[in-house]
C-alpha positions in Angstrom: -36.1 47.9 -164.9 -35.1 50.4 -167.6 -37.1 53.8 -167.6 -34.5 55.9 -170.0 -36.1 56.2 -173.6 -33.2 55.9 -176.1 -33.4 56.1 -180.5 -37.3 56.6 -180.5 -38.2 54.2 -177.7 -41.0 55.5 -175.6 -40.7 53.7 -171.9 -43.3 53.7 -169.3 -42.0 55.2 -166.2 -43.8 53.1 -163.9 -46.8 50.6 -163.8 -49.6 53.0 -163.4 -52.0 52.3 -166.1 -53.3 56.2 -165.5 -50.0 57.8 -166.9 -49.9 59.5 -169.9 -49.6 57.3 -173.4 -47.6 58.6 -176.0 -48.6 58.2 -179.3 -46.1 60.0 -181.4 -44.2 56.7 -182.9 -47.7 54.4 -182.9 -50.8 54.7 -183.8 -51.8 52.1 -181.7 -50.5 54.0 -178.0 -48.0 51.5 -176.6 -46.3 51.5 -173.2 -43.2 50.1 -173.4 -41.8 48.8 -170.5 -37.6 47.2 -171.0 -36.5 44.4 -169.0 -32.9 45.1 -169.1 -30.5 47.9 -169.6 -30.2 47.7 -173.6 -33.0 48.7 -175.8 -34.3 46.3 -179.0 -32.1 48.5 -181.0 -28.8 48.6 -179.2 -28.7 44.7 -179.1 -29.4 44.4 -182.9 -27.2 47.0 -183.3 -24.4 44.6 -182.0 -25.9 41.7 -183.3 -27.0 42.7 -187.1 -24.5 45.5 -187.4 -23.9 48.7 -189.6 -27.0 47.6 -191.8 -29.3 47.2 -189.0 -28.9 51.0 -187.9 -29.1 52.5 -190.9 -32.4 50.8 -191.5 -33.6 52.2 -188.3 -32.1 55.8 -189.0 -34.2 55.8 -191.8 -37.4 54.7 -190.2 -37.5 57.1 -187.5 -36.3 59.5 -190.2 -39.6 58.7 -192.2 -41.8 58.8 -189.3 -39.7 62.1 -188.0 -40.3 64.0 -191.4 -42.9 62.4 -193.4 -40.4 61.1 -196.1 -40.9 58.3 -198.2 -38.0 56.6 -199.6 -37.2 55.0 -203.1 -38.7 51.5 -201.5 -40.8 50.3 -198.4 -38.8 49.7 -195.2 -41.3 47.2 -194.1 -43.4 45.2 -195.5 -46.8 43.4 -193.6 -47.9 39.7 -194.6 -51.0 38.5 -194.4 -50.1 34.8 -195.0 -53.2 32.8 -194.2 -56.7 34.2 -193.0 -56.9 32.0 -190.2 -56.7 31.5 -186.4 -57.1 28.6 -184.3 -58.7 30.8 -181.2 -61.2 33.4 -180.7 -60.1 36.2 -179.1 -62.9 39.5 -177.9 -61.1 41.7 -179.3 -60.1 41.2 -182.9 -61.9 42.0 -186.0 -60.9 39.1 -188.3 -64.8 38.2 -189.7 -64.2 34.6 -191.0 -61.5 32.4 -190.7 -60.8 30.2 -193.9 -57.7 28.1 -193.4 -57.2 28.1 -197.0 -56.7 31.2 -197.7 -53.4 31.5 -198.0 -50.6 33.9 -199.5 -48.9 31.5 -202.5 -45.2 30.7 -201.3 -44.3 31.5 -204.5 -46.0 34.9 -204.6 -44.0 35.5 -201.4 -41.0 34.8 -202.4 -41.3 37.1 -205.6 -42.4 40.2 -203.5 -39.5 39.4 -201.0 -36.9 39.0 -203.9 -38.1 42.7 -205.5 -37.8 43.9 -201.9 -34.0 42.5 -201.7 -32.8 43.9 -204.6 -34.4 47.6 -204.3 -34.2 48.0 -200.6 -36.2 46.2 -198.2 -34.9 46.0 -194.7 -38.1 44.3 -192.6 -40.6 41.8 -192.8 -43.8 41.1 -190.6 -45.2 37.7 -191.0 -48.1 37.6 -189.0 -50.2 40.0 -190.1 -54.1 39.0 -189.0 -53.3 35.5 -188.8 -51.6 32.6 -186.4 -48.3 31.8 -188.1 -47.0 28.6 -186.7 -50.5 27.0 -187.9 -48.9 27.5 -191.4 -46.2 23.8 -191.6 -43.9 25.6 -193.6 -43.6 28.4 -192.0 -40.0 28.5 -191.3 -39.5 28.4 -195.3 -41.0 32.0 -194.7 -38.7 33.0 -192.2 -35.6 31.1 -194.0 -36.1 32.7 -197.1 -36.4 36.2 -196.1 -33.1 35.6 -193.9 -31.2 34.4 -197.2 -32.1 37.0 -199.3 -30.5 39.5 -196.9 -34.0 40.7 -195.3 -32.1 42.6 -192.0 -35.2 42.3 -189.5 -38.0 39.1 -189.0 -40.7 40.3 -187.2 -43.3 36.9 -185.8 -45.8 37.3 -183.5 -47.7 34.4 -182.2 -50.4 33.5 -179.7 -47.6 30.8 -178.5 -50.4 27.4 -178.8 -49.1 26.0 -181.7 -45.9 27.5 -180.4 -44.1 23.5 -179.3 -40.7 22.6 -178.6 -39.7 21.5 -182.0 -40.5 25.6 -182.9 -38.7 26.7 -180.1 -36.0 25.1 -181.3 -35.6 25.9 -184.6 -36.8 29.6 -183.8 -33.2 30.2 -182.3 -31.4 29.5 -185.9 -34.4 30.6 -188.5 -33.1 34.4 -188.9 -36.4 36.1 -187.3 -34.9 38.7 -185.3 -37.9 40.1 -183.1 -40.3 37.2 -181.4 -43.7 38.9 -180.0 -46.3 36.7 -177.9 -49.9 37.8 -177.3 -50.8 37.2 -173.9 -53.4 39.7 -172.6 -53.6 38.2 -169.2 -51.8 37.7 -165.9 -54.0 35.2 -164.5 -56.0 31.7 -166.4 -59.3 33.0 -165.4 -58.7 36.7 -167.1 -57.0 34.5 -169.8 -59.7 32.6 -170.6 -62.0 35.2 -170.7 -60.6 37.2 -173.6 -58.3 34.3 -175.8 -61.4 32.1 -176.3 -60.2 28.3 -176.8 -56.7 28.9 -176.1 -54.9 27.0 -173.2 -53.3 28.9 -171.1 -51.3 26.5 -169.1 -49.7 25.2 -172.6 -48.9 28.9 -173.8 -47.2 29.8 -170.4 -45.3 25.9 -170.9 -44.4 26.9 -174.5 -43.0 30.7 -173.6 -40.8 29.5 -170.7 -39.3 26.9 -172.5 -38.3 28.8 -175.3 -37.4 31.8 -173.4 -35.5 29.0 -171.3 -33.8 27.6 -173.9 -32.9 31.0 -175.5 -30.9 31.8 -172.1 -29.1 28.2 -171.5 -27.8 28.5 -175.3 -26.5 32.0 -174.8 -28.5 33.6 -177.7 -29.5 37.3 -178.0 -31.5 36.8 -180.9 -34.6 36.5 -181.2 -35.3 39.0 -179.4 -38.8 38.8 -177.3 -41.5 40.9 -176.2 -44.8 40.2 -174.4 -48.3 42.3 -175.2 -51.0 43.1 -173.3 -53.5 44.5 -174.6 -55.4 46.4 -172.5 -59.5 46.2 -172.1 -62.5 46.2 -169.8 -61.6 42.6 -168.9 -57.9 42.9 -167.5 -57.3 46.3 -166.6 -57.2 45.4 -163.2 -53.8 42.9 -164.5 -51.7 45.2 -165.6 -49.1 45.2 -162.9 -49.1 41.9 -162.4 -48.5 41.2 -166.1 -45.0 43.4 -165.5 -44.2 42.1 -162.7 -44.6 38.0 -164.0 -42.4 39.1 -167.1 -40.1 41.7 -166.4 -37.4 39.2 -165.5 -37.6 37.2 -168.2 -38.5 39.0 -171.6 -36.6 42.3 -173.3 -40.1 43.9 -173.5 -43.3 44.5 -172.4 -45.9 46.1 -174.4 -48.8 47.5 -172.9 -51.4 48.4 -176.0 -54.5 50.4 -176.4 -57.3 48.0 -177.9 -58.5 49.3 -181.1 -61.7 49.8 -181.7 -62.7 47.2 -184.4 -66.4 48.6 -184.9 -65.4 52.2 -185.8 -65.6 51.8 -189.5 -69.4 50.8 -189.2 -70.3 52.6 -186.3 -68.5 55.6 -187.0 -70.7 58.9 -188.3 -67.7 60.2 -190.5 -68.9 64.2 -189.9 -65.4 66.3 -189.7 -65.4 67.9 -185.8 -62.4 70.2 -184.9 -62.6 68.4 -181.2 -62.2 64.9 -183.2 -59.3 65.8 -185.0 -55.6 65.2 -183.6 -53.3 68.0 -183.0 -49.7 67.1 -184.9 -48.3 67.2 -182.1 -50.2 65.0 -180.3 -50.4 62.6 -183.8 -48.1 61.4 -186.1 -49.2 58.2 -188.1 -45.4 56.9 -189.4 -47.3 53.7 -191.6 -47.7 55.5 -194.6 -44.4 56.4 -194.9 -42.5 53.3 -193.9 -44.6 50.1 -194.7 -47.2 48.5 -197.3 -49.2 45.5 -196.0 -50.4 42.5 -198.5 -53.1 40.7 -197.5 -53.6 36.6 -198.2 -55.1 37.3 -201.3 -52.6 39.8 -203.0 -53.9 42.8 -202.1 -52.1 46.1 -201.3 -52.8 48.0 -198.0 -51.3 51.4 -196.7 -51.0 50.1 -193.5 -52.3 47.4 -191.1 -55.3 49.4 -190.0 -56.7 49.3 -193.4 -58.9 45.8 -193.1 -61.5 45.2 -195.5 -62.8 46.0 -198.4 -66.0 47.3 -196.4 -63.5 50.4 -195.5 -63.4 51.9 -199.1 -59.9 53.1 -200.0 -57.5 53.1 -203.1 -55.4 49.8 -202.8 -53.6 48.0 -205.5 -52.8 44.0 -206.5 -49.5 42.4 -206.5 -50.8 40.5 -209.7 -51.4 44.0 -210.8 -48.0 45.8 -210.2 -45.0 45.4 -208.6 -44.4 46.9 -204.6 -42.3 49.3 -206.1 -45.1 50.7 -208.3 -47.7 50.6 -205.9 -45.6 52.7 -203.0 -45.3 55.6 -206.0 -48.3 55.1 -206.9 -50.4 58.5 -207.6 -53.6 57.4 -205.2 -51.4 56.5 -202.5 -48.8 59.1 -203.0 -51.6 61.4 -202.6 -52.6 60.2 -199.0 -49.0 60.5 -198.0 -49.5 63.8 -198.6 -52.8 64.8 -196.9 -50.9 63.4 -193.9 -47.9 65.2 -194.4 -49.6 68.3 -194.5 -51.4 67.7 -191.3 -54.9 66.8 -192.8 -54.9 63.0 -192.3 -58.6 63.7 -191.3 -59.5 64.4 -194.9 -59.2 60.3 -195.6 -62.3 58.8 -193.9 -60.5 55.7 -192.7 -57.6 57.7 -191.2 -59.7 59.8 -189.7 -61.8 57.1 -188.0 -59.1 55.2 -187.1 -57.4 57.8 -185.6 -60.6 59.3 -183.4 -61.4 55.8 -182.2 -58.4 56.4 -179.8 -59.7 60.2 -178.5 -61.4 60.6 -175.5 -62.7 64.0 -175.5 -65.2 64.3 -178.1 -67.0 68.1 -178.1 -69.5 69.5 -180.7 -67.9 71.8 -183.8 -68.4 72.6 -187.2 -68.4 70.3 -189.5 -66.4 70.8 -192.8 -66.3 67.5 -195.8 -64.3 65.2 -196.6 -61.8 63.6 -199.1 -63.9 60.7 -201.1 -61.3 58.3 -201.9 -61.7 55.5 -204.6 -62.2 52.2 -203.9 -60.0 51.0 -206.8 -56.6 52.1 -208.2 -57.1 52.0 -211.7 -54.2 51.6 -214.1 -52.4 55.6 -215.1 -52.4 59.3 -213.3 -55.7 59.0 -210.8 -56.6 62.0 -208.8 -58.3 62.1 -205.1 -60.7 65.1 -205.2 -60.7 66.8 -202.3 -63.3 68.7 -201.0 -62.9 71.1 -198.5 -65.6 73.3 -196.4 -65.5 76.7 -198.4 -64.7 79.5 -195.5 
């Protein structure tokens, strides 16, 4: 098993859930454990080419520095609001199958995206994308129109045969399944009215079927996300896949009741060191959501949160990444003060453990619409 971290990837040296996280390239603290002696980069390297490094040179550049460039790296797709199971830990608070992202509306963000720079899509934003019978139209299209990386994740139920084997030729590059688990009991403790013994059928097979036809791509990876209920799994989860997948995430669950439950007072022992914090997501990716809507990043769910976003029906990506409102929260955390945007700041302290008594100083109020011309965030800061 690889232990060596190479072009930004942080490796877990060892399968002791008490070592240290790092969470300088992900909010969301990941322990990433390879399965053989390449990283995800160096194979797409060889398999994508000179365009697939300089689109990760640039990504660790932006999370590096804090720059943007002209265009969004990445773009997140939220393309139906919708899963078929019930798992403990997500936040989604309906599901309504037809809510869907129009293919059409897709295909216009991904053609802007081709033209002025776009390297990666993610198409499974909040949602289960094999329940979508098109879906490989998603994948396809984004392929064609020169879209270097294809990011899918899937809980692997809807995940048959007939997928697996059209995964292999669809263009998406990087192939994630959601597991959680080691064992069925576990399993069916925290995916509620999943099957395991039909997920673990589906992921072998295609996993299988990858190897017999010699293909490097997709790529896979296996999460685990890590909570009350399978702590005690986490070694066993390496050990059952560290021979057959290229990776192994080990994630910190987020906590999905912060933004209600959270007090919002500024506290020095809250607040993240740079250092030890360095959220890359508003410098490398925009998210839409099923209905059009323009995120900041992933963490930014509901309209509950209160933030400037924008509307794809509104303005083009390209206007929406300069726009002033967000522009401006680049630069709060640029400048270190990511605590100043009460959603960053929660969202950030729901992963701290230490949590001591300190002055309190105000906050930034941001709007909760972007409104058409210049807008301006005020800022408030404690006078001293």
């Amino acid at each position: 098993m690889k232990t060596a971290a190479k072009n930004g990837e942080h490796v877990f040296k060892g399968v002791n859930i008490s070592d240290e996280f790092s969470t300088h390239a992900d909010i969301n603290s990941e322990i990433l454990i390879l399965s053989n002696e390449e990283t995800y980069d160096e194979v797409l390297i060889k398999e994508l080419g000179e365009k697939y490094k300089s689109y990760r040179d640039k990504w660790y550049k932006a999370a590096e520095d804090r720059i943007m460039y002209d265009f969004p790296l990445h773009i997140d797709f939220e393309l139906m609001y919708y899963c078929n199971i019930d798992c403990i830990m997500c936040h989604m608070p309906e599901k309504a199958p037809e809510k869907r992202l129009d293919f059409n509306t897709y295909k216009r963000i991904i053609d802007e995206g081709a033209e002025k720079g776009l390297c990666a899509v993610g198409l499974n934003l909040y949602t289960e994308p094999f329940l979508i019978k098109n879906i490989f139209d998603y994948f396809e299209y984004a392929r064609d129109k020169g879209i270097v990386d294809v990011l899918v994740s899937t809980n692997a139920t809807p995940f048959n045969k007939k997928a697996a084997e059209r995964m292999l030729d669809s263009g998406v590059t990087q192939l994630f399944f959601s597991i959680d688990a080691a064992t069925k009991s576990t399993y069916d403790k925290i995916r509620i009215g999943s099957d395991w013994d039909r997920v673990i059928k589906n992921i072998n097979y295609f996993l299988e079927l990858k190897e017999k036809r010699g293909k490097k791509l997709p790529v896979t990876r296996v999460n685990f996300c890590r909570q009350d209920e399978n702590l005690h799994e986490v070694e066993q989860f390496i050990e059952m896949w560290k021979d057959k997948t290229d990776r192994i995430v080990i994630q910190t669950m987020y906590d999905k009741t912060i933004f209600n439950n959270f007090d919002y007072k500024i506290v020095e022992s809250r607040k993240r060191s740079e250092d030890d914090f360095k959220c890359p997501q508003m410098f490398q990716r925009v998210v839409v959501r099923w209905d059009g809507s323009l995120y900041p990043c992933a963490n930014f769910y509901g309209k509950e949160t209160g933030f400037a976003h924008g509307h794809i029906e509104k303005q083009s990506i390209e206007e929406y990444w300069h726009s002033l409102a967000r522009n401006n929260m680049a630069k709060l955390h640029k400048n270190g003060k990511y605590w100043k945007i009460p959603i960053c700041y929660a969202c950030a302290y729901s992963y701290l453990d230490n949590r001591k008594k300190a002055d309190e100083e105000e906050r930034v109020n941001l709007p909760t619409q972007q409104t058409n011309g210049p807008q301006e965030i005020p800022v408030r800061v404690h006078a001293s």
